[in-house]
C-alpha positions as CSV (number, residue, x, y, z in Angstrom):
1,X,102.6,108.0,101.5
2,X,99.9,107.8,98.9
3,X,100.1,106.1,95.7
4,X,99.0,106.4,92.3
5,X,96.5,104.0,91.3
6,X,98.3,102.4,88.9
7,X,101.7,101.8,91.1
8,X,99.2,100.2,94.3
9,X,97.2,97.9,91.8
10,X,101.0,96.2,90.9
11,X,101.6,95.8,94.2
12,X,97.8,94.4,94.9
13,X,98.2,92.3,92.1
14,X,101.5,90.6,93.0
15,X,100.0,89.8,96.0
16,X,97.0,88.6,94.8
17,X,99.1,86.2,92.2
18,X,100.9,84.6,95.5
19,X,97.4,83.2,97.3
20,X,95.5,82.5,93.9
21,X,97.4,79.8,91.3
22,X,94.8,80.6,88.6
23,X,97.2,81.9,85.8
24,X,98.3,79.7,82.7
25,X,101.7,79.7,81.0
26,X,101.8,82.1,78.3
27,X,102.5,80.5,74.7
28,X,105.3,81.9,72.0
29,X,102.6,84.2,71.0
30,X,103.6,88.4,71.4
31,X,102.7,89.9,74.2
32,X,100.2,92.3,72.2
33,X,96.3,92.8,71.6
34,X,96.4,90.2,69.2
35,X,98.6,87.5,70.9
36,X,96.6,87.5,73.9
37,X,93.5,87.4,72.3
38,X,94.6,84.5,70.6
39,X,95.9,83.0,73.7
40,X,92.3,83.9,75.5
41,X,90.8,82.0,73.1
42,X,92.8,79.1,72.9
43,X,94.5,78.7,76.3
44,X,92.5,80.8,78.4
45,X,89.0,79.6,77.2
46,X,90.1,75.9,78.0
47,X,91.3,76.2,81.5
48,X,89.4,75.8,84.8
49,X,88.7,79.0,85.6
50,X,86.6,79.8,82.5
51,X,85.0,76.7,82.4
52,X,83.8,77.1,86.2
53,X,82.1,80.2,85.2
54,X,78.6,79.6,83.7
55,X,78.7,83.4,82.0
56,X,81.8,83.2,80.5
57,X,80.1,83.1,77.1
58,X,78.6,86.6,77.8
59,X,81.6,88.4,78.5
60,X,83.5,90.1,76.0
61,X,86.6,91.9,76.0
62,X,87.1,94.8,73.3
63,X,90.0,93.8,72.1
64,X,90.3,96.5,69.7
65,X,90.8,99.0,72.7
66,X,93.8,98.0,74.7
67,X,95.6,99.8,76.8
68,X,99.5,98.2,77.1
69,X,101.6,99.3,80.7
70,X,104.6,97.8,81.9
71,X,105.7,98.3,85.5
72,X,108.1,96.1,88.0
73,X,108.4,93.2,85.7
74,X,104.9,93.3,85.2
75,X,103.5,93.4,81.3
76,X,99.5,94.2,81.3
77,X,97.0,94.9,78.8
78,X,93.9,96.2,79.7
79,X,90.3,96.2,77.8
80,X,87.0,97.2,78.0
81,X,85.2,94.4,79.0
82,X,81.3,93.7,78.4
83,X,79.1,92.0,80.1
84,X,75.2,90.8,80.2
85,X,75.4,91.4,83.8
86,X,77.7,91.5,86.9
87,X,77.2,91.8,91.0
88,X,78.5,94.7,92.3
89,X,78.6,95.8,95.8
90,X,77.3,99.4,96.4
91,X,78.5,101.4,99.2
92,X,75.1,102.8,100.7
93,X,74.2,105.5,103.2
94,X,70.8,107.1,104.4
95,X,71.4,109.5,102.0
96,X,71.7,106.9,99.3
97,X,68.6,106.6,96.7
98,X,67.6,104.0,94.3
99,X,68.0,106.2,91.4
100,X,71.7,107.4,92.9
101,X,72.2,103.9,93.2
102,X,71.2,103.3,89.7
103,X,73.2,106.3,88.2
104,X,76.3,104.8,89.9
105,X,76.4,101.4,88.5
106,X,75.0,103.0,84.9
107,X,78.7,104.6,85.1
108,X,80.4,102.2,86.4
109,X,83.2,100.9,84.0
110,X,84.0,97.0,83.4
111,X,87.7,96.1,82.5
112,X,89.5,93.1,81.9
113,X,93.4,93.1,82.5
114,X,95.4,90.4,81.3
115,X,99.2,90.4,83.1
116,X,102.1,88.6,81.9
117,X,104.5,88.0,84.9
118,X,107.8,87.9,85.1
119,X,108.1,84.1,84.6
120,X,106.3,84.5,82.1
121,X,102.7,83.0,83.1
122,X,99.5,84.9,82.2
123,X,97.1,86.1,84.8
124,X,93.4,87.6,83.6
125,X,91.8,89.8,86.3
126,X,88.6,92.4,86.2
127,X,88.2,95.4,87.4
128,X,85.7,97.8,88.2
129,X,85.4,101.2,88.2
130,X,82.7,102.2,90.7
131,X,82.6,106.1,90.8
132,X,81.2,108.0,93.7
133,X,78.5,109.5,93.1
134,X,79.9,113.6,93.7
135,X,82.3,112.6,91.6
136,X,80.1,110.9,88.9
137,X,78.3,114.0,88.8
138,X,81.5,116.6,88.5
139,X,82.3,113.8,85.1
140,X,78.7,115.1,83.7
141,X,77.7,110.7,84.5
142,X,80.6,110.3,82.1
143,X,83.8,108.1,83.2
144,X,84.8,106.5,80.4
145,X,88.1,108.3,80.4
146,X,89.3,106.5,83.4
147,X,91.8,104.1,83.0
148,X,94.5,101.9,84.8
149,X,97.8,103.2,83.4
150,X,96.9,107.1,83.5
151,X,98.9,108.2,86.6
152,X,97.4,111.6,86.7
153,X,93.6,110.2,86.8
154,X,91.1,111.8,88.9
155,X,88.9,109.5,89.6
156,X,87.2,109.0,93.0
157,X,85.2,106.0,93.8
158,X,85.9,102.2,94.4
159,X,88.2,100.0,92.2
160,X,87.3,96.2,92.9
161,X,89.1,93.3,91.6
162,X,87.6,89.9,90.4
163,X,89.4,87.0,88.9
164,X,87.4,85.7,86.1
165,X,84.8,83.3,88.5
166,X,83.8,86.3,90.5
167,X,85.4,85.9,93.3
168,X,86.1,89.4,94.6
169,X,89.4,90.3,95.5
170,X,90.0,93.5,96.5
171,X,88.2,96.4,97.4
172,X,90.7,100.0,97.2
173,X,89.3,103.4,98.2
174,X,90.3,105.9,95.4
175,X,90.2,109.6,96.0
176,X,91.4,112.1,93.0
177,X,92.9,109.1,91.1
178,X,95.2,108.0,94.8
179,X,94.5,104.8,96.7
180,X,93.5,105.6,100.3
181,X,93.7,102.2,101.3
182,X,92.2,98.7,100.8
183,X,88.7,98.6,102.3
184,X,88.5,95.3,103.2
185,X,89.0,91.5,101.6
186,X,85.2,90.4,100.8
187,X,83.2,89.0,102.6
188,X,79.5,88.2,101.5
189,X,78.4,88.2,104.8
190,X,78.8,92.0,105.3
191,X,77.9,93.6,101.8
192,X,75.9,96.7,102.1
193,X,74.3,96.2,98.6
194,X,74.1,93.9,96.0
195,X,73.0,94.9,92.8
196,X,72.8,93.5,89.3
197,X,74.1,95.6,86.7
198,X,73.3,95.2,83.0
199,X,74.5,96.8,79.9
């Protein structure tokens, strides 16, 4: 049976927690747009996993925009999230242009979820929205509308999962705002595409 997006990204997530111990404990501060961004720039900005990361300086979260959903235990806020640049893998085919290409990661939309687990320790993931390109083009290039915690979303594409190095996680096929499955976990040796996208 098919899920919604947001109900499949929980579960993704939860199992992504139990094979990556990259999360902090969360402080006394409220689990709202300004707590976290005070415990981003205090805890988060001083552990490991920002420090390993050479761009962390030009990556900004909107914090002015959050979203806040809370499902299975789970408390997460997510934000726009900009960025100089980021390396996104592009599903091609013979069909598949530069300029399609182009258009594609143009739209694509950069978020930044921070989850607070049930024993209360903080997780900060990205996500991607990577739209295909049919779809892209029935949104007028426009999918800024798109968002985690909106059950009856359309969207149709890729969503892809990063922890703050980079690393990719996931990969989940999306059709008309279901999850189809999880393509694959990455593996650098059989991307299609690489691409730099800057904003």
């Amino acid at each position: 049976m098919k899920k919604t997006i947001g109900f499949s990204i929980f579960i993704a997530l939860v199992s992504i927690f139990a094979c990556n111990r990259d999360f902090d404990e969360a402080t006394n501060e409220a689990f709202t747009p300004t707590g976290v961004e005070a415990w981003f720039n205090s805890t988060f900005k001083s552990s490991k996993e920002w420090q390993q990361n050479a761009d962390s300086h030009n990556k900004q979260p909107d914090w002015s925009n959050g979203v806040y959903l809370e499902k299975d235990g789970l408390e997460i806020l997510e934000f726009p999230l900009v960025e100089n640049k980021a390396t996104i893998t592009v599903p091609v085919d013979a069909t598949t242009t530069n300029q399609i290409t182009k258009k594609v990661l143009d739209a694509t939309l950069s978020r930044m979820l921070i989850i607070k687990t049930k024993t209360n320790e903080m997780v900060v993931r990205k996500l991607y929205y990577l739209p295909e390109y049919k779809y892209l083009l029935s949104k007028g290039y426009d999918i800024s509308e798109c968002m985690l915690y909106k059950t009856h979303d359309d969207f149709t594409g890729l969503l892809i999962t990063k922890n703050w190095n980079d690393e990719v996680l996931s990969y989940h096929k999306v059709k008309n705002g279901k999850i189809e499955g999880i393509l694959r976990k990455y593996d650098a040796n059989r991307c299609q595409k690489q691409l730099a996208q800057t904003n």
